[in-house]
Backbone atoms as SQL, in Angstrom:
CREATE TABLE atoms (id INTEGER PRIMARY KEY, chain TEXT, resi INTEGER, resn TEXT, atom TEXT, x REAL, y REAL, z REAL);
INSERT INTO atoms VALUES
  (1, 'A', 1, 'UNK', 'N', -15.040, -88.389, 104.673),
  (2, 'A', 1, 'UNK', 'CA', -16.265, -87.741, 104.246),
  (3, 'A', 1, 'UNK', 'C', -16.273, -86.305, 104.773),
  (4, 'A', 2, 'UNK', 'N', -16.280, -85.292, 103.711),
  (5, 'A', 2, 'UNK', 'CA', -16.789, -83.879, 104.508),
  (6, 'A', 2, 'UNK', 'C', -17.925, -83.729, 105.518),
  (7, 'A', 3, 'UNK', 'N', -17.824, -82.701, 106.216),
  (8, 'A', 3, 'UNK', 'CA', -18.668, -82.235, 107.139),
  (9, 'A', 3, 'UNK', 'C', -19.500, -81.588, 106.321),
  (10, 'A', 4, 'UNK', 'N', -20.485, -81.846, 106.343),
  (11, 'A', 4, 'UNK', 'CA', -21.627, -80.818, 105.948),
  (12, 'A', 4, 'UNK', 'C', -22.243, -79.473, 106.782),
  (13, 'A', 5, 'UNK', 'N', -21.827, -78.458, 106.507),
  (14, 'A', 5, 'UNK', 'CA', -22.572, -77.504, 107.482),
  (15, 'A', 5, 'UNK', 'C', -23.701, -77.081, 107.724),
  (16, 'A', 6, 'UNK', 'N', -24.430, -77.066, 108.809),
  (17, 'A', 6, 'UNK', 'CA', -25.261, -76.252, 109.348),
  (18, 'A', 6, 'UNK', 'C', -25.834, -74.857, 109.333),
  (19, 'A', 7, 'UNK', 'N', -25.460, -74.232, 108.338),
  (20, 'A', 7, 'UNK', 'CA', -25.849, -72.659, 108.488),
  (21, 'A', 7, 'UNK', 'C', -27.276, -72.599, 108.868),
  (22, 'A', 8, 'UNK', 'N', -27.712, -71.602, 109.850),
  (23, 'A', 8, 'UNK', 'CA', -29.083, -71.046, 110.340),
  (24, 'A', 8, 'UNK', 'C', -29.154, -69.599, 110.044),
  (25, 'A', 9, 'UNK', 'N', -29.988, -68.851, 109.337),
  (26, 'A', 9, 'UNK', 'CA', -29.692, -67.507, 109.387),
  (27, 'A', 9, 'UNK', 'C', -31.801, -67.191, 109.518),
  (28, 'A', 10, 'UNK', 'N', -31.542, -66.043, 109.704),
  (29, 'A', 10, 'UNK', 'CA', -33.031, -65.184, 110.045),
  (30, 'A', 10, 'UNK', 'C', -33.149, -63.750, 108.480),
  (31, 'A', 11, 'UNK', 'N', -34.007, -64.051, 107.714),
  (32, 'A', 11, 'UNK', 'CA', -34.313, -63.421, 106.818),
  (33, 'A', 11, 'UNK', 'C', -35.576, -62.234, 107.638),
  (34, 'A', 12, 'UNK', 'N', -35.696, -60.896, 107.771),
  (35, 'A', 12, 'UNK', 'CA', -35.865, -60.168, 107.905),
  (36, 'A', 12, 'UNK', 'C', -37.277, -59.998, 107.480),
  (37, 'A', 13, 'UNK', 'N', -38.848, -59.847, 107.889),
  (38, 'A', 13, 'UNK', 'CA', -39.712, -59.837, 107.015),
  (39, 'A', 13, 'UNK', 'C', -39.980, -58.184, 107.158),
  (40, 'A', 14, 'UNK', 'N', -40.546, -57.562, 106.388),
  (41, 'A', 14, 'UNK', 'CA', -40.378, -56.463, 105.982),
  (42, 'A', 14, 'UNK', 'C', -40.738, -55.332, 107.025),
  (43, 'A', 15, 'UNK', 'N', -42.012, -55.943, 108.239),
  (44, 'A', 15, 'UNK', 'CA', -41.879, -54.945, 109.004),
  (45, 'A', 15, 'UNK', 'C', -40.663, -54.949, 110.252),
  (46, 'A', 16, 'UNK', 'N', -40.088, -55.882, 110.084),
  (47, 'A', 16, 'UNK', 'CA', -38.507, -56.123, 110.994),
  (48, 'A', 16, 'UNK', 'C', -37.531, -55.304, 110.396),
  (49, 'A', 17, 'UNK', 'N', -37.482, -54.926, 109.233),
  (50, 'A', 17, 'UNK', 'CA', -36.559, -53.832, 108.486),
  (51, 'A', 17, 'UNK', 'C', -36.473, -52.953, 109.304),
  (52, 'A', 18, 'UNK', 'N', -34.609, -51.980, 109.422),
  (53, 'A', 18, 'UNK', 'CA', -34.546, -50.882, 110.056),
  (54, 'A', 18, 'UNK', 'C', -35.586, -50.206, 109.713),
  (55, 'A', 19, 'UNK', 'N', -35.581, -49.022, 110.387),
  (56, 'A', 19, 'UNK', 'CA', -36.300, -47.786, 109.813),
  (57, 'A', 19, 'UNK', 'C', -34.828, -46.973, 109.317),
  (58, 'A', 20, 'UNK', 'N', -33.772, -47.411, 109.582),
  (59, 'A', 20, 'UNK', 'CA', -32.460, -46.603, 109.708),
  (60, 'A', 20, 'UNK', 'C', -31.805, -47.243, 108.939),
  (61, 'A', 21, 'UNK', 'N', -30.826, -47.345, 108.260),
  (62, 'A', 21, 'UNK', 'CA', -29.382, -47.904, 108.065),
  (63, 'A', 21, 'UNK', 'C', -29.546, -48.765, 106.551),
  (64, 'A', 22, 'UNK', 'N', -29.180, -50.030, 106.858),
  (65, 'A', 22, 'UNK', 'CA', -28.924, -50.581, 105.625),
  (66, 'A', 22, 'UNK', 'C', -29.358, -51.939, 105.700),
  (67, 'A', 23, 'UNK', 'N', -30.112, -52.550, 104.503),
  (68, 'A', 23, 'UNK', 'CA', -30.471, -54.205, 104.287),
  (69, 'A', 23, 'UNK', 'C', -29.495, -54.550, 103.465),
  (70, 'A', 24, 'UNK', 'N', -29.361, -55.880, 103.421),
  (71, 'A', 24, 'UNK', 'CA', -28.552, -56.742, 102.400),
  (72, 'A', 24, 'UNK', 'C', -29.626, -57.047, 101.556),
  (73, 'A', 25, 'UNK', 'N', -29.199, -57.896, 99.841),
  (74, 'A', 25, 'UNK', 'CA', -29.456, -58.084, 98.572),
  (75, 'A', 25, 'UNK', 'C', -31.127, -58.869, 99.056),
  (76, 'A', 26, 'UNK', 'N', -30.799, -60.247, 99.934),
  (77, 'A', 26, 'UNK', 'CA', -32.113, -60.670, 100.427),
  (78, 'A', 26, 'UNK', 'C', -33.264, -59.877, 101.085),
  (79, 'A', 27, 'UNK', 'N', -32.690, -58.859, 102.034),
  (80, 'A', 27, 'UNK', 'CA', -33.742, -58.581, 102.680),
  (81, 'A', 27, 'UNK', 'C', -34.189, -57.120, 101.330),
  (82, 'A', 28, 'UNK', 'N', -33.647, -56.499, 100.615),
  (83, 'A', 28, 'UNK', 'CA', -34.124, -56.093, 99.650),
  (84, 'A', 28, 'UNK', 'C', -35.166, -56.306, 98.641),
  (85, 'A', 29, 'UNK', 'N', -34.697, -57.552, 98.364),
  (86, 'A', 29, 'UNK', 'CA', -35.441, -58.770, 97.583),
  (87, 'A', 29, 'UNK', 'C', -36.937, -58.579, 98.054),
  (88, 'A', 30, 'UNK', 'N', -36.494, -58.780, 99.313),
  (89, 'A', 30, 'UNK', 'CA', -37.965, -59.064, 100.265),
  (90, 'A', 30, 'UNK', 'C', -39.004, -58.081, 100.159),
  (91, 'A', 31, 'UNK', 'N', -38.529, -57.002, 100.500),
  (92, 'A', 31, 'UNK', 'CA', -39.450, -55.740, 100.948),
  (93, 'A', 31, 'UNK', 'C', -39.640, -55.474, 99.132),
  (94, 'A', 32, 'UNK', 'N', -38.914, -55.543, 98.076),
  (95, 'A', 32, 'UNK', 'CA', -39.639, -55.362, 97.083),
  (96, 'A', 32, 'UNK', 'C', -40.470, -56.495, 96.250),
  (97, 'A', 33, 'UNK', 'N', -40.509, -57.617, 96.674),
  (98, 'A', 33, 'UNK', 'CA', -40.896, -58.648, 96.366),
  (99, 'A', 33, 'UNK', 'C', -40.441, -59.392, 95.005),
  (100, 'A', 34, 'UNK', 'N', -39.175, -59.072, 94.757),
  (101, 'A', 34, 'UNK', 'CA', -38.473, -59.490, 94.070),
  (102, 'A', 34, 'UNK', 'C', -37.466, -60.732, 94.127),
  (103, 'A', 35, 'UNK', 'N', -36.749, -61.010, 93.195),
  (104, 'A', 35, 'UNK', 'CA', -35.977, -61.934, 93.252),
  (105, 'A', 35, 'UNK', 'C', -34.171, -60.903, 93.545),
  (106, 'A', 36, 'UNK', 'N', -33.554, -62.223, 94.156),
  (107, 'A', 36, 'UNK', 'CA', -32.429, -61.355, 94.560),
  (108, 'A', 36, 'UNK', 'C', -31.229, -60.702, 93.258),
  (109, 'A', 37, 'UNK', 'N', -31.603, -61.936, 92.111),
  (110, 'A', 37, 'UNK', 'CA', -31.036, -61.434, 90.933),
  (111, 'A', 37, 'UNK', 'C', -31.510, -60.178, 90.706),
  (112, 'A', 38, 'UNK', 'N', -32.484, -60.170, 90.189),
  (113, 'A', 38, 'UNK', 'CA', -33.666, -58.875, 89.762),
  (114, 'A', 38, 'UNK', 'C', -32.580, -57.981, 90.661),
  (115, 'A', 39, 'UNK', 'N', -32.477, -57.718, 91.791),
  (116, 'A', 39, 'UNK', 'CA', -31.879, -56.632, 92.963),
  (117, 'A', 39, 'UNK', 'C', -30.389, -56.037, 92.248),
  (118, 'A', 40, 'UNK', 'N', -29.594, -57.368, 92.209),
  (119, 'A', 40, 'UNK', 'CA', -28.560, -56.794, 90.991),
  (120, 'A', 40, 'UNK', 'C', -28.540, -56.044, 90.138),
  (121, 'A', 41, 'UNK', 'N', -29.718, -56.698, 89.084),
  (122, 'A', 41, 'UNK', 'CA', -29.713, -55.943, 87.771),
  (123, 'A', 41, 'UNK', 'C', -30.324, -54.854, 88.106),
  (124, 'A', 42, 'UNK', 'N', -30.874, -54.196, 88.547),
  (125, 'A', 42, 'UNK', 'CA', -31.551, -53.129, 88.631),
  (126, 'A', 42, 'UNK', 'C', -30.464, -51.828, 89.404),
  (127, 'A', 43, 'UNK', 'N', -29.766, -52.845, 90.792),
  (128, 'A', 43, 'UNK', 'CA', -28.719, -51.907, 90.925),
  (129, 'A', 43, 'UNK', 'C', -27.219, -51.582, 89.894),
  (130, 'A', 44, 'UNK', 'N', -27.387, -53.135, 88.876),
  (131, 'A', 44, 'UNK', 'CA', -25.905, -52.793, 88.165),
  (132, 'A', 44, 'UNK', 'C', -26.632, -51.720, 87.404),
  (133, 'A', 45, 'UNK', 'N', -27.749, -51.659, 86.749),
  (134, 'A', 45, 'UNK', 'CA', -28.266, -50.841, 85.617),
  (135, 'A', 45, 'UNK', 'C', -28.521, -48.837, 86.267),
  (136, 'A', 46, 'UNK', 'N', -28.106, -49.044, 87.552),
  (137, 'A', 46, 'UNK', 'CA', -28.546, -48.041, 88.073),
  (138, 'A', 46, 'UNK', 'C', -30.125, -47.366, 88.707),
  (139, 'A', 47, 'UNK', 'N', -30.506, -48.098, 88.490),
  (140, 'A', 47, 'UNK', 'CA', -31.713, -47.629, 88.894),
  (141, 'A', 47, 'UNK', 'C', -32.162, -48.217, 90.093),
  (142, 'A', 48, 'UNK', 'N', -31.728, -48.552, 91.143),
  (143, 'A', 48, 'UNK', 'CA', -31.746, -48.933, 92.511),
  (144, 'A', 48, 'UNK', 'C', -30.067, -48.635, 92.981),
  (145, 'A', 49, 'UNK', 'N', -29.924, -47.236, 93.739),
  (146, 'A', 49, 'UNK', 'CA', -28.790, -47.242, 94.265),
  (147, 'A', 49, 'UNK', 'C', -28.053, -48.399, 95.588),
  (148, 'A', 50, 'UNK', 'N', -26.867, -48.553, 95.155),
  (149, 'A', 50, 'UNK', 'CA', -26.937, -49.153, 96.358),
  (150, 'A', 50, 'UNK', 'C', -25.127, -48.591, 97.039),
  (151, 'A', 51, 'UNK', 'N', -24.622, -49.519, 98.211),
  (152, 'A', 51, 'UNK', 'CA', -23.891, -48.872, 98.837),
  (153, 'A', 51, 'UNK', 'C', -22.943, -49.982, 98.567),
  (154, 'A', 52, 'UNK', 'N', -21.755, -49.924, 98.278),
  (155, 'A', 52, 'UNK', 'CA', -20.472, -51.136, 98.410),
  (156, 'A', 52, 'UNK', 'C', -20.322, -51.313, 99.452),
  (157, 'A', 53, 'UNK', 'N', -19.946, -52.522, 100.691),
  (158, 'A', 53, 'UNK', 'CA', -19.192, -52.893, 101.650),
  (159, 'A', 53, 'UNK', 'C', -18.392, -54.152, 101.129),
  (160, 'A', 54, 'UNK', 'N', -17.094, -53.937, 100.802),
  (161, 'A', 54, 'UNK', 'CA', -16.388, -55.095, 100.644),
  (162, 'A', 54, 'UNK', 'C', -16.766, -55.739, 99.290),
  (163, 'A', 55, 'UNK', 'N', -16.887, -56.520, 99.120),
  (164, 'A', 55, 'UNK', 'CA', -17.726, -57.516, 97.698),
  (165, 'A', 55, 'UNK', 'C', -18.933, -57.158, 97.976),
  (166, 'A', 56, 'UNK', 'N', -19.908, -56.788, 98.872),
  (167, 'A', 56, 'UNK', 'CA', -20.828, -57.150, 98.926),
  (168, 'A', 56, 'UNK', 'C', -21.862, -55.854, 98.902),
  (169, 'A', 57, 'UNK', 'N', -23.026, -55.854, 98.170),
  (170, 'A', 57, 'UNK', 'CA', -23.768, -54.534, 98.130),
  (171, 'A', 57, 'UNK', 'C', -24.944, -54.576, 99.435),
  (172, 'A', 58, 'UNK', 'N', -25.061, -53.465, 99.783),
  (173, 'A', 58, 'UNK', 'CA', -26.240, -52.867, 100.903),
  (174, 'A', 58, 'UNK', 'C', -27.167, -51.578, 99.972),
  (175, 'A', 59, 'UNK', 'N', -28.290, -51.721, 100.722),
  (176, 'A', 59, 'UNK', 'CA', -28.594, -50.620, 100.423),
  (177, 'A', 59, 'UNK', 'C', -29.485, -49.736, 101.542),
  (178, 'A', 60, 'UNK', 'N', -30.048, -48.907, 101.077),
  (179, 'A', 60, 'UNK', 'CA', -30.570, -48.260, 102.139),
  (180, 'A', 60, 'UNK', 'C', -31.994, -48.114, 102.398),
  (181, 'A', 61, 'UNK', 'N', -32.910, -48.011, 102.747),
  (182, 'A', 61, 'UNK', 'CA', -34.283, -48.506, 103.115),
  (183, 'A', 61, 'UNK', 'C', -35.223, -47.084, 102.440),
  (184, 'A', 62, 'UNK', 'N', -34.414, -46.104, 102.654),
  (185, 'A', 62, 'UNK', 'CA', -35.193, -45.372, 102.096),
  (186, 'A', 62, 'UNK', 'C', -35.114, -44.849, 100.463),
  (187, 'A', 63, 'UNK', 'N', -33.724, -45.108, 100.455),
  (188, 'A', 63, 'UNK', 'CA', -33.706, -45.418, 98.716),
  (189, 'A', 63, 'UNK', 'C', -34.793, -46.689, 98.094),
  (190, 'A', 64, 'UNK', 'N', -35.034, -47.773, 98.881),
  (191, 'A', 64, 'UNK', 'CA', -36.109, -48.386, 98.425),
  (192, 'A', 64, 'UNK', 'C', -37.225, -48.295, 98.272),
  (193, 'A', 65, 'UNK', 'N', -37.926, -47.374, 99.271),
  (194, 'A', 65, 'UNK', 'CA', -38.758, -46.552, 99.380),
  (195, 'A', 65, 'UNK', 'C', -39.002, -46.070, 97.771),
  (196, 'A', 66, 'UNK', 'N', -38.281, -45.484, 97.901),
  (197, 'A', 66, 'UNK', 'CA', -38.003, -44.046, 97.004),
  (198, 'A', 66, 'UNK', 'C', -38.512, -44.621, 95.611),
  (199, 'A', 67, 'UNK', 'N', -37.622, -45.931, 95.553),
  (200, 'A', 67, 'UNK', 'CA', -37.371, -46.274, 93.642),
  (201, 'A', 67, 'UNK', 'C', -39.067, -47.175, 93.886),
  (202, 'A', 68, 'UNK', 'N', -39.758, -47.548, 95.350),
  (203, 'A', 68, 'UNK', 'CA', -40.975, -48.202, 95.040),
  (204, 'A', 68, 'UNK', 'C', -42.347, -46.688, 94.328),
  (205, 'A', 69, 'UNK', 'N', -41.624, -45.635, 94.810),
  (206, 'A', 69, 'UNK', 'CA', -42.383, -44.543, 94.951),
  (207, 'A', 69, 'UNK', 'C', -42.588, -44.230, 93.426),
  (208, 'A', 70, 'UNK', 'N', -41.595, -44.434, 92.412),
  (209, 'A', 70, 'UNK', 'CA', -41.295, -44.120, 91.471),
  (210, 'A', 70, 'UNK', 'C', -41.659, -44.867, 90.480),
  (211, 'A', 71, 'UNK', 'N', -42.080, -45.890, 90.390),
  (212, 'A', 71, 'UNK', 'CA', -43.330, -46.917, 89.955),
  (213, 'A', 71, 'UNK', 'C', -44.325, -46.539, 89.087);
């Protein structure tokens, strides 16, 4: 029988966000109250920049800002 794993992780609520640096797709999600798909499409479509690391996209807190500003 496989092991089933345990993962524990801590999702970020929005006033825990840097003021600096970079969130991942979830904690994005979060602070715009979106879904994490939604976060994709909006960054594949361009209109939410975001940053490559590896496979995986970041972005930056004040670019979120920015695209909430733009609303």
């Amino acid at each position: 029988m496989p092991k089933i794993r345990n993962h524990s992780f801590h999702i970020r609520q929005p006033d825990e966000l840097p003021r600096t640096g970079l969130v991942n797709v979830r904690e994005a999600a979060l602070y715009l109250s979106i879904s994490a798909c939604r976060v994709y499409e909006l960054s594949n479509l361009g209109a939410l920049p975001a940053v490559k690391i590896g496979k995986s996209k970041r972005f930056r807190l004040a670019d979120l800002e920015q695209f909430v500003a733009s609303l």
